[in-house]
N, C-alpha and C positions, 0 to 999 in steps of 0.2 A: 692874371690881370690883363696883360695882352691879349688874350682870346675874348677879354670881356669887353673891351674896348674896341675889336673885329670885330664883333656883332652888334654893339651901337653903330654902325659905321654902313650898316646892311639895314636900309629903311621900309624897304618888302616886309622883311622877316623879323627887322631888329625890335619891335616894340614885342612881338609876340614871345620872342627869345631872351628878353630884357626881364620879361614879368616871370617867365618861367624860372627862370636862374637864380632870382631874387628871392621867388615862392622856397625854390630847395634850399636856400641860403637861410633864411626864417625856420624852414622846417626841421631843420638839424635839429633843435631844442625839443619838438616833440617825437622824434622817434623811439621806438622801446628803451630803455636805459639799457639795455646788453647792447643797445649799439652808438654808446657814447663811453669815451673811454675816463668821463670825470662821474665817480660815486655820490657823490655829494650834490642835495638837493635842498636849496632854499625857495624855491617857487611852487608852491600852489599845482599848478599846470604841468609841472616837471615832474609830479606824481604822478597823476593821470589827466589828459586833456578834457576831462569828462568832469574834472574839480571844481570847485567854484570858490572861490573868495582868494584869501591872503595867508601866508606859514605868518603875514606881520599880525593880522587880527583875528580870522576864524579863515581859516581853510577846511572845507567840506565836501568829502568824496563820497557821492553820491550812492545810493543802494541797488545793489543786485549787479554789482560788475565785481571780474576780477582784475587786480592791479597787480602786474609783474613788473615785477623791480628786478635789477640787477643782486647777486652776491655780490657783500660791503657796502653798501646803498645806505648814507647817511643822510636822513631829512631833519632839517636844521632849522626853525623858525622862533619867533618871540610871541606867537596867539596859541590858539587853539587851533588844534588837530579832532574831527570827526569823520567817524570811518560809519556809514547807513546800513542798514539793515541786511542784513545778509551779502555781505561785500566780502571780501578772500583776497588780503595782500599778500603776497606769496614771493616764491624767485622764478625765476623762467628756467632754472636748471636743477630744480628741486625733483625730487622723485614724485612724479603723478600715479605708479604703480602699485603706492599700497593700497591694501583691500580697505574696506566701510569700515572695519574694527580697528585701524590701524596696526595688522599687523603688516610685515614686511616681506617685500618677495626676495628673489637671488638676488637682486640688481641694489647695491648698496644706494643709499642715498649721496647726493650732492654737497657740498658748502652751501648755505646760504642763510648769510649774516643781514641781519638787517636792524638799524638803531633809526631811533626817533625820540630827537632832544626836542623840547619845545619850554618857553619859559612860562606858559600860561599851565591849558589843561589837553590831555587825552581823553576821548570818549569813542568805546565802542559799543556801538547802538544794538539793537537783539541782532543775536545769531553773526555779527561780524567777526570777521578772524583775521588773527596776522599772525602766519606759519611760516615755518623756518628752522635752520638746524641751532643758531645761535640769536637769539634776539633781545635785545636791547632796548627798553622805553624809559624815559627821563622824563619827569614834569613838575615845574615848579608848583604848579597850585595842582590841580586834582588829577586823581583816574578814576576811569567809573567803565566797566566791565557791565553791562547790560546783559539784561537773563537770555543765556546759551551764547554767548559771545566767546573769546575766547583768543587767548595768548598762546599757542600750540606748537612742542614742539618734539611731541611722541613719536617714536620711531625714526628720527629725524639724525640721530647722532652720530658725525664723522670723524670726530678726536678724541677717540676713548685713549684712555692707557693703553698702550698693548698687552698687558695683563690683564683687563677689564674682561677682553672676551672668551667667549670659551672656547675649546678646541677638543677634537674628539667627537664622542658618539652623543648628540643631543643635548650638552649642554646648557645651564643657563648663564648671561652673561653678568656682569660683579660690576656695583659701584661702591654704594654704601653698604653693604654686604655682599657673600658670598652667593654667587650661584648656584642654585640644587644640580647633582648629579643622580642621575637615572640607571644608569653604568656601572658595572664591577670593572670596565677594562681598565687596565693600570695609565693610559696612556689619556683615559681621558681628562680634562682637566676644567670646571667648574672655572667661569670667571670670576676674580678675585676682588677685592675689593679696593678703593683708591681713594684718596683725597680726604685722609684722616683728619689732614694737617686744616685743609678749609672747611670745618663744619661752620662756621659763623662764616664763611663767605665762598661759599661752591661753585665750581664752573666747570670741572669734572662732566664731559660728555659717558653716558653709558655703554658698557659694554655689549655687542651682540652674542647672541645666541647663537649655538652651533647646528647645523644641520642643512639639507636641503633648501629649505625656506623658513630659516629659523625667524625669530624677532628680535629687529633693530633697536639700539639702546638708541633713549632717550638722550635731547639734545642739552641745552643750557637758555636758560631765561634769567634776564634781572631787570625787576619792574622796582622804579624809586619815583614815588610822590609826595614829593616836600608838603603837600596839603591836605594828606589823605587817602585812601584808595577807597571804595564804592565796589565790593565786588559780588554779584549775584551772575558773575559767568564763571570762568574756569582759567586758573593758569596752571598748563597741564604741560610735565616730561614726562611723560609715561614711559616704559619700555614698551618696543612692539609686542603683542601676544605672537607666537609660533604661525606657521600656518604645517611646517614637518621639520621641529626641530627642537631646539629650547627657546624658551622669551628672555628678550633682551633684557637690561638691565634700567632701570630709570636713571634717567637726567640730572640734572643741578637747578634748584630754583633760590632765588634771593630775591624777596618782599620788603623794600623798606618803605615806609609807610610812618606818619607818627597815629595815626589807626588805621582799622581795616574792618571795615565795616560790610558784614554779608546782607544778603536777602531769601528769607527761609523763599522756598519752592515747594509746592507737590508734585514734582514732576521728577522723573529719572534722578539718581544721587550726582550723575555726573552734570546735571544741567545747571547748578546754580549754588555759588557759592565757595568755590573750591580751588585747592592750591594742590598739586599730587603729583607727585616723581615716584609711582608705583610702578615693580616690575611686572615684565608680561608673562602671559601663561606658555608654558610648554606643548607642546601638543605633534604626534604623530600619526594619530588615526589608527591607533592598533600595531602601527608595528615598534620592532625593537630596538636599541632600547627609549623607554620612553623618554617625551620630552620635559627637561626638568626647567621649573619655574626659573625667572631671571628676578636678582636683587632688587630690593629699592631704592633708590636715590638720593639724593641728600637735597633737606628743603632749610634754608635759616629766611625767618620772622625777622624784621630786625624794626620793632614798633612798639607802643608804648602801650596800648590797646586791641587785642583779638575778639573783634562777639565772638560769641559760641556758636553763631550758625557759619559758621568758617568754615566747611569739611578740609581736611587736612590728612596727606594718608603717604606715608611713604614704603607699605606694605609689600614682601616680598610676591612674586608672581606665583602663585599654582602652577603645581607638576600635575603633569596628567595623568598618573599613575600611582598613588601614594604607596601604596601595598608592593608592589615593586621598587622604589625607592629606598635602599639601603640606611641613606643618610642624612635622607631631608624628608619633608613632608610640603616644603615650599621654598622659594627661593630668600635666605638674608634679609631680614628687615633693616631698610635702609638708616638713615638721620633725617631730623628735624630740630632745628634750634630755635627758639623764642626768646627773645630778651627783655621781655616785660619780668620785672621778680625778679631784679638779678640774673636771670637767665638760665633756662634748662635747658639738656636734652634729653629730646626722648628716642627712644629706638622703641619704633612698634611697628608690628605685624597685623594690626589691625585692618583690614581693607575697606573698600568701596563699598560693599555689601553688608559693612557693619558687623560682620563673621573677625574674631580672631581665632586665629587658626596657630596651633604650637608646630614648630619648626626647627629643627635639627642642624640646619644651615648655621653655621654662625656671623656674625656681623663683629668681626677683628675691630677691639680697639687699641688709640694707641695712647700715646701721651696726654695725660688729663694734666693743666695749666693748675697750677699752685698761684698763691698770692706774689705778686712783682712781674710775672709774664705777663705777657703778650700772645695772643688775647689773653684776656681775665681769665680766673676760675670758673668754675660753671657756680648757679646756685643751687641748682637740682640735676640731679641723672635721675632719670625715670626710665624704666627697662619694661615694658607691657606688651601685651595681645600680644603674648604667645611669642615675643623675640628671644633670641641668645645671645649676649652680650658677652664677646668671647676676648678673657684679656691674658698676655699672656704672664708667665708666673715672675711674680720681685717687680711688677710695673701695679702702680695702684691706683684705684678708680677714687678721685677725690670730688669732692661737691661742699662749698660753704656750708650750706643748709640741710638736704633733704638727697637719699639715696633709695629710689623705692624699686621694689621686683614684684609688681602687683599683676598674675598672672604671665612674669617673666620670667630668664634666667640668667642671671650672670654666674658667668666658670672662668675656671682656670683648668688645665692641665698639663700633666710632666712633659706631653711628647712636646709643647711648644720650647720647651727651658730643661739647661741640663745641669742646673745648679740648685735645682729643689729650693727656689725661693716660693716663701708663700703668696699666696693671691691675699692683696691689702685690699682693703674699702677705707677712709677716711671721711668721717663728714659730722655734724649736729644730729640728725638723726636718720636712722636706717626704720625702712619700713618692708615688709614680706607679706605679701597675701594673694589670695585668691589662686593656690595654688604654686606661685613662686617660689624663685629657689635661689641660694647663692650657694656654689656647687666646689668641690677640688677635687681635682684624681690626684693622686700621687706627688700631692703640697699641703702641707698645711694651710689655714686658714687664718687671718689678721681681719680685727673687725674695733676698731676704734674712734672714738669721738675725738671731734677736733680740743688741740691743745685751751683750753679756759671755758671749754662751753661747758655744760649743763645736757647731755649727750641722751638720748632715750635710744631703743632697741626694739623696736616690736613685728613678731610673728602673730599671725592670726591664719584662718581660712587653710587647711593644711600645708600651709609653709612651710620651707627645710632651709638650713642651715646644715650642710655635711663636707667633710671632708672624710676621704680614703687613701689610706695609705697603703703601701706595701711594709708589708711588718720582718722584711727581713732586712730591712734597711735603717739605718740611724736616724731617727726625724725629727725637728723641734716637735713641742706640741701647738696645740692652734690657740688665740688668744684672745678672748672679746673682752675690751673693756670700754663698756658703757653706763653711766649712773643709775638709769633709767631700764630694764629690761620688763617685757611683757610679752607671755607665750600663750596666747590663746588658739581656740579652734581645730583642735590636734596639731597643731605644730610641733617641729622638731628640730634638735640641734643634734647632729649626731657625729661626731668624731670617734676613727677606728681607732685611732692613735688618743693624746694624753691632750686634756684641754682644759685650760685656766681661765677664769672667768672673774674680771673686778668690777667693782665700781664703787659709789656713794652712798647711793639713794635707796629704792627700792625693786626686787625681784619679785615677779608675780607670774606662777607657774601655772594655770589650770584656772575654771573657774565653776561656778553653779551654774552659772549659764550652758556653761558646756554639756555638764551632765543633763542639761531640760532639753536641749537643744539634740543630741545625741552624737553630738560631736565626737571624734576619737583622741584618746592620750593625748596631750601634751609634755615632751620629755627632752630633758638634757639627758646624753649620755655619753660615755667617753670610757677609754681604758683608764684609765687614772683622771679625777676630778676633782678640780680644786676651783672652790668660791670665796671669794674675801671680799669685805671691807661693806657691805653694804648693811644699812638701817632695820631693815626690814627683809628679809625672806617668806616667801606665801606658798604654798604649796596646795593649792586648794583641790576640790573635785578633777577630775581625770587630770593631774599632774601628777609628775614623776621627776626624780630626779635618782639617773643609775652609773653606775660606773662595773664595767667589768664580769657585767653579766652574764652565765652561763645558758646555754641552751637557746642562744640567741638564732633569728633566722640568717643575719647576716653572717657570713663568714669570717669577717674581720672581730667577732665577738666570739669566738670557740667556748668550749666546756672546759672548764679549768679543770685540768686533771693531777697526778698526782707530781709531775714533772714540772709539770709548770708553776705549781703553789707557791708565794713568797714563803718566806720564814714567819712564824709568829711576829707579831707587833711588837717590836723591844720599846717599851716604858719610857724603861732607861734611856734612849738615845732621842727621845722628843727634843724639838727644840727648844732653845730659850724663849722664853716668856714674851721678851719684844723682838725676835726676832723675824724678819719677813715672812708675809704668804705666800702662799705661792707653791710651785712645784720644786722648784728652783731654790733651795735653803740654806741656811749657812754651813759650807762644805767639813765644818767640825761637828755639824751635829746631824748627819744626813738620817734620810729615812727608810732609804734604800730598797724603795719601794712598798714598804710594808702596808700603809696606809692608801687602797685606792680609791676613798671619798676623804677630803679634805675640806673642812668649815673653817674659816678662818678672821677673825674682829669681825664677826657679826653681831649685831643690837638684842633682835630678834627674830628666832625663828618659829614660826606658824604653819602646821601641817594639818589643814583643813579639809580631809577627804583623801588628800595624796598620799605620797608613799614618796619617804629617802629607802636607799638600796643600796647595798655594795655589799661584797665580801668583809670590810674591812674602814672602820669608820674614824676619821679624827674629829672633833671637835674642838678649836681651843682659843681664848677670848670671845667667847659667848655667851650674852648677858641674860639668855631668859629661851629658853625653848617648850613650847605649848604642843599638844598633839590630842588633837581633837580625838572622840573614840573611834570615829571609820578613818583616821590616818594611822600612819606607821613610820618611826625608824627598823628598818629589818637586815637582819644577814642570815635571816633565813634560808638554811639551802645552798647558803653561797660559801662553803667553804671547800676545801678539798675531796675531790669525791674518793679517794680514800684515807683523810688523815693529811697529819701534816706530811708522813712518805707512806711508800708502798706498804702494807702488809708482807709477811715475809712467809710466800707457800709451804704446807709442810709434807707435798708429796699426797698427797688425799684431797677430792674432789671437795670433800667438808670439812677441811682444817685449814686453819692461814691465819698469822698473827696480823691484831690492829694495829690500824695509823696511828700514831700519837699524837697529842696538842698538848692538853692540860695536863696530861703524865704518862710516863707509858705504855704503850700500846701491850694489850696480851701477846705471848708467845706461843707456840705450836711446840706439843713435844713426840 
């Protein structure tokens, strides 16, 4: 102040030195924001001096400049926010290094956060963007994303987990799934997957890729318009693609919206229309080992209306090598949540290209919300394009409504659990197709309709239903009980171990279509099998129903020999009349294995083309059984291949006494 008062005081020089002092005093407010130390921006002008209007009515940043803003840079007004045509809000310490594709070089990227509250609307005009590693938009009344515009925040991520990334030879990095490995070395290590816990509210930065110049995960976006969203651009956490390494892992996006309204395009998939935390591709160029694709990301919907021209894609990244890849064929399909319908998620491997691709990667779930949590239950799990929905064994995938594996997989296996609990599903109805699978190594199998519903079960398209076991070990058997069951299009249910099946209503095995169609087999089969309690049994064209089959190709179904054969069926030890069905009987009247097809309070049963099978059959409260001429009850074949025991050699190549069953066997003298 003194000095400023010196030079009023000097009339040569003071008016010239008066104005200049004045002008730098003024111009504090428009220099770069990296060189003011307040983030927070209510003026128009304080974005860019190039702006024109008011944050109070319409402020409007003019097209074809770019706006550097400080990291943490809050723009705070009560109008409208427009950002012109091709304009690029960005940070001044953001990485300028990555390539046209967004992959990423050595040089990790920066922080840079940036949020924009406004109580009116957001518009960005064609082809404008606002890039950044975490970004934040708020607006009471609208958004609207203009065709190729865009919310971006691909390769951009600096707060992964430190599990997220990967480590080792070429890795890809893990969010909402697992990263593909390329590698046999023991030491490399796939990034992992994180932030189970926020699938309805993600903010989970992506994991990088391991290598040279692997690809940076994806950042975090949350875009909320209390009036709408209008989107025919992109809100994109991509993972970076590789340029010699693995690709990073996608991002975290959250759309709320009470709609969201696209605009179809002819133009590129990625120019219009679109919400996508896809991971990147892997890539070395030939050398070893290759680069394995990165995860994808986690996206929640939280809106009461989707169009359908919405592309939507949270698909695992491509390895560059699938044929060399041991364990993956692409990186973890991430998450996506919608909460229109109760709410689903889905986990797919579907990508950009419209290609789903099956993948070996798994995508780890964890805790599915029952009724009284926080959040809700879901009302659907949808498992497709080719994902693996990996849970581990005694934890169960629940869903009010609907559980589908439509060209998907959900598994369990032993090496995750050392208590041999089975992998549960819980829901109203389960659906399998188009090649889907619901899978168990070394656990049995739980597959039930929620308590009071009216529950259906249906395979179609070669769908499975298996569990395998190790048969030198003690196992429950596995358990479906749904009212509702329907096995079309060679489907199969196939337990190595003992498997009980109930319900109400009706069983429908096989159909005519099938056989026009030349669909293959549709079959339950199990070491021991037991059906109760429903209306109706159908067995139609290409159905089956086996238990204990010899000359089986699977290993877990051997040739029953003469060591292994139960005892004859004892009569006498059936059980009582209204005693339970089931495997499981009343321990005074056991069956001790004799019986390995068991029918149990059925209405009727209808063998339309198919074929029942076993060594050894029960039938009992069964009101009416029909068999068409080309069906069959058979045990043909199926009994001990020699006898109920051995033959007894008599020293000559051409003597040896018979098995016995129905009376004794000859003897050799």
């Amino acid at each position: 102040g003194a000095s400023f008062m010196a030079l009023l005081l000097m009339p040569m020089r003071g008016g010239v030195l008066v104005l200049l002092i004045l002008l730098l005093g003024s111009a504090s407010a428009f220099l770069p924001p990296r060189h003011r130390k307040s983030k927070l921006i209510n003026t128009c002008q304080h974005i860019t001096p190039d702006a024109v209007g008011s944050l109070s009515t319409t402020c409007a940043i003019p097209a074809n400049i770019h706006v550097t803003l400080a990291s943490g840079t809050r723009v705070v007004g009560n109008g409208t926010l427009t950002i012109g045509n091709n304009t690029v809000i960005d940070c001044s310490d953001s990485n300028e290094e990555d390539d046209e594709n967004g992959a990423s070089n050595a040089h990790a990227p920066q922080p840079c956060e940036i949020s924009i509250h406004v109580n009116n609307s957001i518009i960005l005009n064609i082809t404008a963007q606002i890039k950044g590693s975490t970004i934040e938009l708020y607006a009471k009344n609208t958004c609207t994303l203009s065709t190729n515009s865009s919310v971006n925040v691909t390769a951009r991520g600096t707060d992964a987990p430190s599990t997220a990334s990967a480590s080792g030879s070429n890795a890809g990095g893990g969010n909402g799934g697992t990263g593909a490995v390329c590698s046999s070395d023991s030491t490399t290590q796939a990034g992992k997957a994180a932030g189970w816990g926020q699938l309805t509210q993600p903010t989970a930065h992506g994991g990088d890729g391991n290598g040279e110049k692997p690809g940076r995960g994806g950042g975090s976006v949350s875009v909320t318009c209390d009036g709408g969203l209008v989107l025919a651009g992109c809100i994109e956490a991509n993972g970076g693609n590789a340029i010699d390494g693995g690709g990073g892992a996608g991002g975290s996006i959250v759309v709320s919206a009470p709609t969201v309204v696209g605009s179809p395009s002819t133009t590129a998939w990625l120019t219009a229309g679109a919400i996508t935390a896809a991971g990147g591709d892997g890539f070395t160029n030939g050398k070893k080992p290759p680069g394995g694709g990165g995860a994808g990301g986690r996206v929640a919907i939280l809106s009461d209306a989707v169009s359908p021209d919405v592309r939507r894609w949270v698909s695992g990244g491509h390895s560059e090598d699938v044929a060399a890849c041991d364990h993956a064929q692409s990186g973890g399909a991430g998450t996506r949540f919608e909460n229109q319908g109760g709410g689903t998620l889905y986990v797919s491997n579907a990508g950009s290209d419209g290609y789903a691709s099956w993948t070996e990667t798994p995508t780890p779930a964890g805790h599915f919300p029952r009724d009284g949590e926080m959040p809700p239950p879901f009302g659907e799990v949808v498992v497709q394009g080719g994902a693996k929905l990996s849970v581990v064994p005694g934890h169960e995938v629940f869903a009010l409504t609907n559980i589908v594996a439509n060209h998907g997989t959900i598994t369990a296996n032993l090496d995750e659990s050392e208590n041999g609990a089975p992998l549960v599903l819980v829901t109203t109805h389960i659906y399998v197709g188009d090649g889907g699978s619901i899978s168990a190594t070394g656990v049995p199998i739980r597959l039930e309709q929620l308590t009071g519903s009216e529950g259906s079960l249906e395979l179609d398209a070669k769908a499975t239903v298996s569990s395998t076991l190790d048969s030198s070990k003690h196992n429950e058997p596995s358990f479906v009980f749904f009212d509702t069951i329907k096995m079309t299009g060679g489907s199969s249910m196939i337990c190595s171990g003992d498997l009980e099946v109930r319900g109400t209503g009706n069983m429908k095995i096989g159909t005519d279509a099938d056989a026009h169609s030349g669909a293959g087999n549709s079959i339950i089969q199990s070491q021991r099998l037991s059906l109760s309690g429903y209306v109706g049994l159908h067995v139609g064209k290409r159905g089956s129903i086996l238990s204990a089959q010899p000359g089986s190709s699977s290993t877990t179904f051997g040739k029953r020999n003469a060591a292994a054969c139960p005892n004859a069926p004892n009569c006498s030890a059936l059980p009582p009349h209204e005693s339970p069905c089931g495997l499981s009987f009343d321990p005074d009247h056991p069956l001790d294995g004799s019986f390995s097809l068991q029918l149990c309070r059925i209405e009727t049963i209808e063998i339309v083309g198919g074929v029942i099978s076993a060594p050894s059959v029960l039938a009992r409260r069964v009101h009416a059984v029909n068999v068409s001429r080309s069906g069959a009850i058979s045990a043909d074949a199926l009994g001990c291949g020699a006898g109920e025991g051995p033959g007894a050699g008599g020293g000559s190549a051409d003597m040896g006494g018979g098995g016995g069953h129905g009376g004794h066997g000859g003897s050799t003298t």
